[in-house]
C-alpha positions as CSV (number, residue, x, y, z in Angstrom):
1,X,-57.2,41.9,-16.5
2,X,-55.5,45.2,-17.3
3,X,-57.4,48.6,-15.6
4,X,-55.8,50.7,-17.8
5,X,-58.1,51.9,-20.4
6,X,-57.0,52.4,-24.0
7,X,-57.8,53.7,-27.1
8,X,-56.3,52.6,-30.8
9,X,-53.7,55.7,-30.6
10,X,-52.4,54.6,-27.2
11,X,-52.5,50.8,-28.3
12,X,-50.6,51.8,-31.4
13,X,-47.8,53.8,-29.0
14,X,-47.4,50.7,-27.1
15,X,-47.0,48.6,-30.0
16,X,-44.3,50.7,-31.4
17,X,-42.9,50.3,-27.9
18,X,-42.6,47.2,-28.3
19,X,-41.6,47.3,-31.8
20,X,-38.5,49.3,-30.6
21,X,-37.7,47.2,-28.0
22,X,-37.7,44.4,-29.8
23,X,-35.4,45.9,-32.3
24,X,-32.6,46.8,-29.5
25,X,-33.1,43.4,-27.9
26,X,-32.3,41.7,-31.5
27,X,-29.2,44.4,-32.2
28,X,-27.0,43.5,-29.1
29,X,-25.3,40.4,-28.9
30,X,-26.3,39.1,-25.7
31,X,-30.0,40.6,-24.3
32,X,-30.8,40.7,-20.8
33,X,-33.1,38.0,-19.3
34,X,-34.8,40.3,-17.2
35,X,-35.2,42.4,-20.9
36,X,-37.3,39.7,-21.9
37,X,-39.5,39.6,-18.6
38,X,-40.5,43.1,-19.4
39,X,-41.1,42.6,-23.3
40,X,-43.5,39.6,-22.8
41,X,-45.2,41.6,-19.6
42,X,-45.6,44.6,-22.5
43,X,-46.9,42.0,-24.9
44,X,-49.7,40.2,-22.7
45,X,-50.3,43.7,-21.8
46,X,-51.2,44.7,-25.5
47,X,-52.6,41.5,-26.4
48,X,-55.4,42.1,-23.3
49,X,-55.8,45.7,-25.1
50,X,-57.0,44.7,-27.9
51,X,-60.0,42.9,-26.5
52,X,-61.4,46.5,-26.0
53,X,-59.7,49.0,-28.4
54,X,-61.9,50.0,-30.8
55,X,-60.4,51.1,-34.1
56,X,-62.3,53.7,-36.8
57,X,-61.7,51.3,-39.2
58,X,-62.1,47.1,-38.8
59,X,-59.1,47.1,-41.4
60,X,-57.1,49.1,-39.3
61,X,-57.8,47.0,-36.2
62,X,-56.5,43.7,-38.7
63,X,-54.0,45.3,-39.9
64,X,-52.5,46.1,-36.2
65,X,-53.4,43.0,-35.4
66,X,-51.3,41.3,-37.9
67,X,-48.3,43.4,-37.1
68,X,-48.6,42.4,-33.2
69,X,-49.0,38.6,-34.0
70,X,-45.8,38.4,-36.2
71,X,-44.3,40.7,-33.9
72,X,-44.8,38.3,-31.0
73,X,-44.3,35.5,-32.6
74,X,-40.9,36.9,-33.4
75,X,-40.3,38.0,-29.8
76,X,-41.1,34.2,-28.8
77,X,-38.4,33.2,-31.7
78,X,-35.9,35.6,-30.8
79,X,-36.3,34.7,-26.6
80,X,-36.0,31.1,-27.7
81,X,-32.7,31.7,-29.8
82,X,-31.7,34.3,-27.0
83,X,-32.5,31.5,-24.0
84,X,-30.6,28.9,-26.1
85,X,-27.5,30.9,-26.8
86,X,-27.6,32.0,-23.1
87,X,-27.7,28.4,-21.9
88,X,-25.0,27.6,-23.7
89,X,-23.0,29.8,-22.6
90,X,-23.9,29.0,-18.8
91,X,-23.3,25.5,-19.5
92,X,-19.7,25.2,-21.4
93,X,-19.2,27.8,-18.3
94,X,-20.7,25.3,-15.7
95,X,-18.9,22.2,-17.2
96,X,-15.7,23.6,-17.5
97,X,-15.9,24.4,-13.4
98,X,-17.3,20.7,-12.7
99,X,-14.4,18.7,-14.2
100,X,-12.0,19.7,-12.5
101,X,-13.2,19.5,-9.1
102,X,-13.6,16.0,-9.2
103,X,-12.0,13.8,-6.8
104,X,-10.1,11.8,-9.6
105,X,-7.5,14.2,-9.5
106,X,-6.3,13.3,-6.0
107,X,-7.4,9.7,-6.3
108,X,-3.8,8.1,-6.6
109,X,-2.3,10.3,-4.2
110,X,-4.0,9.0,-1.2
111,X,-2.1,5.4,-1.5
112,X,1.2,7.1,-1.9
113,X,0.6,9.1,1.2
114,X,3.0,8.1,4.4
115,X,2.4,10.6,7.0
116,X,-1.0,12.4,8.6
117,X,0.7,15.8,7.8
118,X,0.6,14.6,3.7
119,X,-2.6,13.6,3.9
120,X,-3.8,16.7,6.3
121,X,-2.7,19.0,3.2
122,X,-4.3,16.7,0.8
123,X,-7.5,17.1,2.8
124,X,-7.3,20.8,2.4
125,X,-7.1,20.5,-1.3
126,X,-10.2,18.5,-1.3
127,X,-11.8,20.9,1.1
128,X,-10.9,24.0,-1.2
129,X,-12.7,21.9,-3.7
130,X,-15.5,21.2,-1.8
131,X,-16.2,24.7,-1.2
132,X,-15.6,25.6,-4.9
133,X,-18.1,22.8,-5.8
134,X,-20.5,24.6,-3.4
135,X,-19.8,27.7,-5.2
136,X,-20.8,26.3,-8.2
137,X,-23.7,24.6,-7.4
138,X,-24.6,28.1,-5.9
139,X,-24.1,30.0,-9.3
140,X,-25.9,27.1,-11.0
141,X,-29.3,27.6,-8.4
142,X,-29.2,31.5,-9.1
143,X,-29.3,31.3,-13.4
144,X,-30.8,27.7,-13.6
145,X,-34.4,29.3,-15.1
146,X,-32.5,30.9,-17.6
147,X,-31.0,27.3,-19.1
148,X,-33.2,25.0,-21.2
149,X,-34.3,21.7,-19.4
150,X,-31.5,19.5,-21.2
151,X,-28.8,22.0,-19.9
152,X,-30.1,22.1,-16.5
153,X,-30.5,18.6,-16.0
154,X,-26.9,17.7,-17.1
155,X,-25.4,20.2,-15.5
156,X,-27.5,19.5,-12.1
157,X,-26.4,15.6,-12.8
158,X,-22.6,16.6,-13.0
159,X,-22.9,18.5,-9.5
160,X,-24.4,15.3,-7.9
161,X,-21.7,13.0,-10.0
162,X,-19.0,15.3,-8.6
163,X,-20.2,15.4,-4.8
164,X,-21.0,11.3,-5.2
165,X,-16.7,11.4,-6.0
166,X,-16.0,13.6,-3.0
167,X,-18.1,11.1,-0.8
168,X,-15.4,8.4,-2.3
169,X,-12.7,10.5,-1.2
170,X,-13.8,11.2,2.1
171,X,-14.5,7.4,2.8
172,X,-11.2,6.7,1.4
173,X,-9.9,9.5,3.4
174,X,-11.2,7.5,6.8
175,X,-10.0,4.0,5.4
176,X,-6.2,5.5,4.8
177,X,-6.3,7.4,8.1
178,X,-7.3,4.3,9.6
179,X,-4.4,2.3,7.9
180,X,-2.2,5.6,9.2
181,X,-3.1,4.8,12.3
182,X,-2.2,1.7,12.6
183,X,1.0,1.9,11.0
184,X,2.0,4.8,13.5
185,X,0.8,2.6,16.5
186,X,2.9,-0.6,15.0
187,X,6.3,2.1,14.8
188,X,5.0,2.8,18.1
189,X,5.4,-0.7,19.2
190,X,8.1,-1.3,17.4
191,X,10.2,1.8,18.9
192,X,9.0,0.7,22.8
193,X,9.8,-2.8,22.0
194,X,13.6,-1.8,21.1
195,X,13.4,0.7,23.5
196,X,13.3,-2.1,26.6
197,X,15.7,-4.3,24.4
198,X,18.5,-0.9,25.0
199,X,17.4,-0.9,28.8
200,X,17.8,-4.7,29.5
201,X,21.1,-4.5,26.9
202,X,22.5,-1.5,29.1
203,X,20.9,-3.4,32.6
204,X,23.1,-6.5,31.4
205,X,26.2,-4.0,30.5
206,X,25.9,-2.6,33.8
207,X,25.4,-5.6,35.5
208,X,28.4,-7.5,33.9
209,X,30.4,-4.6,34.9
210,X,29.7,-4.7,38.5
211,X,30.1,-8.1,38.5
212,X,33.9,-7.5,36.7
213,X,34.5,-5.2,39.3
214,X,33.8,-7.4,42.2
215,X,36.1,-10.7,40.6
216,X,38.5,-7.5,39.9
217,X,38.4,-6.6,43.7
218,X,39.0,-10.5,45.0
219,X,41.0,-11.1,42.1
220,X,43.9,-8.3,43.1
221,X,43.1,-9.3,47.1
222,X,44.6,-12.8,45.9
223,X,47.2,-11.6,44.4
224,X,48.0,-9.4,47.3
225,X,48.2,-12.5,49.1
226,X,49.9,-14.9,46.7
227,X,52.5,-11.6,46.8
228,X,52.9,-12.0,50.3
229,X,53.6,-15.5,50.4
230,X,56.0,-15.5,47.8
231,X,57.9,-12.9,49.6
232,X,57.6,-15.0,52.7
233,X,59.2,-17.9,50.7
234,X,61.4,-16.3,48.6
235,X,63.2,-15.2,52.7
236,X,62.8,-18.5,54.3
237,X,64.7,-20.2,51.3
238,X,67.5,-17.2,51.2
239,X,67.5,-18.3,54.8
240,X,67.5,-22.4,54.5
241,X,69.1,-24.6,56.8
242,X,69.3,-27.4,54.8
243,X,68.6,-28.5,51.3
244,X,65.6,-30.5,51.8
245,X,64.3,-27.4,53.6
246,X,65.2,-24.9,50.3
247,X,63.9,-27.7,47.7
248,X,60.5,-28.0,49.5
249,X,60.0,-24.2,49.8
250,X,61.4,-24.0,46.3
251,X,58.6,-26.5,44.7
252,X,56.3,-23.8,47.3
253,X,57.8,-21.0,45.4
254,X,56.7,-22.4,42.4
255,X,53.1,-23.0,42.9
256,X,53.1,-19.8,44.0
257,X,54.5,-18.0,40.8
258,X,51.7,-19.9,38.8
259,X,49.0,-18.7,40.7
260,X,50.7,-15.2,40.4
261,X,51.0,-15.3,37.0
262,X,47.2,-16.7,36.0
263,X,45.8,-14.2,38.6
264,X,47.5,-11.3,37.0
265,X,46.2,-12.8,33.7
266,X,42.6,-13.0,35.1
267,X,43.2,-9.4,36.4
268,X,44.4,-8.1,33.2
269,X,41.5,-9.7,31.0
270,X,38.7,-8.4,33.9
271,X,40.5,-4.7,33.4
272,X,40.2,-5.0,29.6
273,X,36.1,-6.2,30.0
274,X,35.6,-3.3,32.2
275,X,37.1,-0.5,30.2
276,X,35.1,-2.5,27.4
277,X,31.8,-2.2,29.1
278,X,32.7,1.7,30.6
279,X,33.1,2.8,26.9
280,X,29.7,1.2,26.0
281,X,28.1,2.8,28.6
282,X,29.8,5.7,28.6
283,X,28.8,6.5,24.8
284,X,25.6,5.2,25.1
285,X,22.5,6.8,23.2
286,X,19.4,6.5,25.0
């Protein structure tokens, strides 16, 4: 109930109050919501009035009457046209926001992503979305009682389809990290695996060349030897007493110069092995 106490000349002010505010609100192209608020506050207030104004005259009261009833009714009108354009509006806004934060945009990226750094900055797109999406959803809660029920509930729908899609890309988020994952660890593997092959290749390398360099060490020693006893036999038959004496030391001689000759072959074929192997290891890449 309303305290204030009226008479018909105040009751009439506040209906051409209302008149005029009405006829502003229906001149601009968009009214303010909060406009409204304060027009139907000014109506209940008048419509409580005239339960006590008394008028001079019972026609006068009807004919005030009248005016206030169409004039409401066209305040409920125009709000209703005024709350449907306004919803519109908010909703070809809200709509145009939602589709494009959907995670269907990104959704063949994710297979075609080789490295956690990709898929790190793929992330951050869907985060930036995420927070947009939360944006939106904010905006939405702050002018949803100034949509009509169809709008609101599509719109609130659409946020809910759109987070459901950002829960798919998160899962398939973890499902490719996890396939990540395992591809880095079988590289991993992989690059160990040749990793000991090099060491046991180089261990062989080095161990074939110390090997080389030990037959290389005896191998010269022998010749050494077999040097010195063709010396020795090459004086005692300059020196021969007789000819059985030079044709036994001769056939001597002989033996000899065959085992010089394949030891200096063996020699040669050890040196080439071991510069061989020294070049391997000396331009090998750990």
């Amino acid at each position: 109930m309303f305290s204030e106490v009226y008479d018909y000349k105040r009751l009439s002010s506040k209906l051409q109050e209302l008149q005029t505010q009405y006829d502003i609100m229906t001149c601009i192209i968009q009214s303010d919501y909060e406009e409204w608020e304060k027009a139907f506050e000014l109506i209940e207030e008048i419509q409580e009035a005239f339960k006590s104004v008394r008028y001079p005259v019972k026609s006068d009261r009807d004919i005030a009457w009248q005016g206030f009833y169409s004039l409401r009714n066209n305040c409920y009108e125009e709000r209703r046209k005024d709350f449907k354009k306004r919803s519109d509006k908010y909703y070809d806004e809200f709509w145009d926001l939602l589709k494009d934060l959907y995670y269907s945009s990104l959704i063949d990226t994710l297979s075609g992503i080789v490295s956690f750094g990709e898929l790190s900055m793929t992330k951050e797109k869907m985060r930036e979305m995420g927070r947009e999406l939360n944006d939106v959803a904010k905006q939405f809660s702050d002018v949803k009682n100034e949509m009509i029920g169809e709008h609101k509930a599509k719109i609130h729908e659409k946020i809910v389809e759109v987070r459901e899609s950002h829960d798919v890309f998160w899962k398939a988020v973890k499902d490719r990290e996890s396939e990540l994952q395992e591809i880095r660890e079988e590289k991993k593997r992989d690059w160990e695996e040749r990793q000991e092959r090099k060491k046991a290749a180089k261990k062989r390398i080095e161990e074939n060349l110390q090997k080389n360099k030990e037959k290389l060490e005896k191998a010269e020693e022998a010749l050494s030897r077999f040097e010195t006893t063709q010396s020795n036999l090459e004086d005692k038959i300059a020196g021969a007493y007789s000819e059985s004496f030079r044709e036994k030391h001769e056939e001597w001689l002989d033996e000899i110069n065959e085992k010089i000759n394949s030891v200096k072959e063996q020699i040669e074929r050890l040196e080439g092995w071991i510069r061989e192997d020294e070049e391997k290891l000396e331009n090998w890449d750990d």
